[in-house]
N, C-alpha and C positions, 0 to 999 in steps of 0.2 A: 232471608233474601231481601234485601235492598234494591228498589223498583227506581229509577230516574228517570228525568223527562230531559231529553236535549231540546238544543234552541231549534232544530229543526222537526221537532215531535211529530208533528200535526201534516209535513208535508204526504204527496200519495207516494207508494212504493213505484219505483219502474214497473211496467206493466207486464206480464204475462199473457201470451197468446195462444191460442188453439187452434186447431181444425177440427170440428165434430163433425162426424157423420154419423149415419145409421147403426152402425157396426157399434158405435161407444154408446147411442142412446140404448139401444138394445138391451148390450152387455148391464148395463145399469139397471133397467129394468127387469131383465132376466134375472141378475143375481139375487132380486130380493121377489124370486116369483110372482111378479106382477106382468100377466101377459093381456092388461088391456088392450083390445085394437090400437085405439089412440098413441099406446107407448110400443106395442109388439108385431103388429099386423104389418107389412112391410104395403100391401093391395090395399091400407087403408085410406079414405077420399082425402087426397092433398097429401098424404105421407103421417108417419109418425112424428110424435114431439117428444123432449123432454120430461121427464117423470118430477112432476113438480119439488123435490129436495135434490135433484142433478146438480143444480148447482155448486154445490160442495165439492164438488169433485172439479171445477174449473177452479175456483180458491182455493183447495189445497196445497198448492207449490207456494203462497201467498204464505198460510197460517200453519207449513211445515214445520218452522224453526220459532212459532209462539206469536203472542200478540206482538205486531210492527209499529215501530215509531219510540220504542222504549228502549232504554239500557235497563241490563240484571248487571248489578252489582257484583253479585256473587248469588250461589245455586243454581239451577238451572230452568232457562225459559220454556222447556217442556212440561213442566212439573205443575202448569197452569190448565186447571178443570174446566171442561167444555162448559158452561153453565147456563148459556141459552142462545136462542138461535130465530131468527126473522129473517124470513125472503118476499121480496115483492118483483114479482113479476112486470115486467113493462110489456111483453111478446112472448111469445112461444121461442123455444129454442128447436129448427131443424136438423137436419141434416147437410152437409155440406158447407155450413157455416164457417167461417174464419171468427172468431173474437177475440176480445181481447181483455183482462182484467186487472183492475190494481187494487191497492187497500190504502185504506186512513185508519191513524188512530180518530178518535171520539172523546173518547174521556178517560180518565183513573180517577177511582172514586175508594177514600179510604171504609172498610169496613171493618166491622169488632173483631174478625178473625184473617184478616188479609186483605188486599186488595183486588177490586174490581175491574177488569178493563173492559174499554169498548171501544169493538174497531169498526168498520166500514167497508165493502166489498162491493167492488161497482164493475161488470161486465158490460163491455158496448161491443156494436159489432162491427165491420170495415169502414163504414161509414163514421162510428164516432155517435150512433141513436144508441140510448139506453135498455139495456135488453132485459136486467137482474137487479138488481140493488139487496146485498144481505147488511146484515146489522149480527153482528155473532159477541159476545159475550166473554171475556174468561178469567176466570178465579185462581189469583195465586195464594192458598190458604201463607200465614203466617207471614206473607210478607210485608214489610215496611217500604211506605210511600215518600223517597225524599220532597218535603216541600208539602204543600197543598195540593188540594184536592183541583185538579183542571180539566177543561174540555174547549174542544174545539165547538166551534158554532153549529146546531143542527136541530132539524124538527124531529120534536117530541115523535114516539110510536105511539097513533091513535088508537084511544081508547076501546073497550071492547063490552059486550053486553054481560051481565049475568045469566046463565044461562043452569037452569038444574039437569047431573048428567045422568045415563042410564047405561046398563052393560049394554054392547052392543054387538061385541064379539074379541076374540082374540086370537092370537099366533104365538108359535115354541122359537127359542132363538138357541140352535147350539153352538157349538164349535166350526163345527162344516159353515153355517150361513154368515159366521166369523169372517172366516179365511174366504168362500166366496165371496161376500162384501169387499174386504179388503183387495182382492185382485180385477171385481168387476168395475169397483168405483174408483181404481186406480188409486187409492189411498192407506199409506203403508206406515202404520206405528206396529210395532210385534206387541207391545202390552195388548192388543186386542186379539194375538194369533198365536204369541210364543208361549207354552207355559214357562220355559226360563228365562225370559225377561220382565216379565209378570212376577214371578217369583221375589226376583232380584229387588222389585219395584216394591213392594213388602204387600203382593196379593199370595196369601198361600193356596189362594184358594185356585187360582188360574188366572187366565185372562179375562177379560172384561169386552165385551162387544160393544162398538162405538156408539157414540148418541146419535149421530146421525143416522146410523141405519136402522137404529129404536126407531128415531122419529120418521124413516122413510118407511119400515113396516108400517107404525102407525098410520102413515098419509094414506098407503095403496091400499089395507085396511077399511078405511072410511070412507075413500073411493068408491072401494064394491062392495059397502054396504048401505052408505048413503046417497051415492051421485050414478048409481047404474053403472059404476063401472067406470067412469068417462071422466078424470081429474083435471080435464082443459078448462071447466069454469072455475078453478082454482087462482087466485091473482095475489094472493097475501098468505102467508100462511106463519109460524110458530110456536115457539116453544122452550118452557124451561126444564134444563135434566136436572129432578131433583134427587135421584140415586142413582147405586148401580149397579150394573143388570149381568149377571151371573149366567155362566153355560156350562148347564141349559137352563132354562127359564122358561115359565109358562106365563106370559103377560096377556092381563084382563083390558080392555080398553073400552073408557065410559065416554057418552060424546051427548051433545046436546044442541041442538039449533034454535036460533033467536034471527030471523029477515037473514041475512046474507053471510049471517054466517054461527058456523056452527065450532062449538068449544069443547077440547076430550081432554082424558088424563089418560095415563099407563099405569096401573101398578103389576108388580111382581107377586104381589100377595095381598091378601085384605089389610088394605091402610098401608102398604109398601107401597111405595109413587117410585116411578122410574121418571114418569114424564108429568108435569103438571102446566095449568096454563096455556096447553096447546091450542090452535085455532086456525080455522081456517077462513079464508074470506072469496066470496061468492063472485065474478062481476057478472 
């Protein structure tokens, strides 16, 4: 695969709009069993919010067809691994809301086995106030980068504490929370549902369940084990997918807090990481 950068690389994509209401935050949060008041209780004071990784599911019509602002020469722009993932909240996302979202590339960055991309995800709402800002990541093993290594202008992700982790608890992922993810979060690749396109894809083993719904288990996880339940003092949150997580799967999840914020991994097995470098941040 051969990666280019056109003269327009860096511009944002046309935007993408929504209507959320109740009904879609729900659905999101129900798919992945997480019936916090905050995300599930309809009688909760001021209404329900967004399950702090939702927003993936307003980017996805974005990063359906790969990272944006690049031409594939040849192979295919699907073929690019999720490889990590940053949300920073500006607001809560309601009900009833209209928004609207677009993407930037960021950067391509050559590395020893393929290239790096980094794109940019920005949700505002009718008004044009900042609601989401993501930063998402993606890995096209073997490919070549025509040209040098570039990026658009942008501030650094702030640095993060060390922090020592401990078990804390964990959750099974099978096929059923597959296929539910994929139709509650409105988000449709079959490598995560089909076993014959998975197959095809050279997994003999099946499909693969997304990383985002690793990392949203993960969130509502640490949720109701560290914050009572209640993921609205959530405002920053990430994570890098460093393997991949097989159905079924029984994931351990180690997490640790330093002031405002606290830092986990996933593994699949002792020293198997699905997720490393996660974080969440407190305001």
């Amino acid at each position: 695969m051969l990666i280019r950068v056109p003269p327009k690389a860096f511009d944002p994509t046309p935007p993408v709009e929504h209507d959320v209401d109740d009904r879609r935050l729900m659905a999101y949060a129900g798919g992945l069993g997480d019936t916090s008041p905050a995300l599930f209780d309809l009688d909760h004071p001021g209404g329900i919010v967004a399950h702090p990784v939702f927003p993936v599911c307003l980017e996805w019509p974005i990063m359906v067809h790969g990272a944006m602002g690049v031409e594939f020469l040849n192979g295919d722009p699907l073929e690019g691994m999720h490889s990590g993932h940053e949300i920073t909240w500006h607001r809560p996302i309601r009900g009833g809301e209209r928004l609207r979202t677009d993407g930037r590339l960021l950067s391509l960055t050559r590395k020893r086995t393929g290239v790096l991309v980094l794109v940019e995800l920005r949700t505002v709402d009718a008004a044009g106030a900042p609601v989401v800002t993501t930063r998402e990541s993606v890995f096209y093993v073997g490919a070549e980068l025509e040209g040098g290594d570039v990026a658009a202008e942008h501030e650094p992700s702030p640095l993060l504490p060390e922090v020592d982790l401990a078990e804390v608890g964990g959750f099974t992922v099978t096929l059923v929370d597959s296929v539910v993810y994929s139709e509650t979060a409105q988000i449709y690749n079959a490598i995560h549902t089909d076993i014959r396109v998975a197959r095809a894809a050279g997994l003999p083993d099946g499909p693969l369940i997304a990383g985002s719904a690793t990392f949203a288990h993960c969130v509502s996880l640490l949720s109701r084990e560290l914050l009572g339940g209640d993921p609205t003092p959530i405002v920053r949150l990430g994570c890098r997918f460093a393997g991949p997580v097989p159905m079924p799967s029984d994931l351990r999840v180690f997490a640790g807090r330093a002031g405002d914020v606290i830092r986990f991994e996933a593994q699949t097995g002792p020293g198997v990481h699905a997720i490393t470098d996660g974080f969440l941040t407190l305001g």
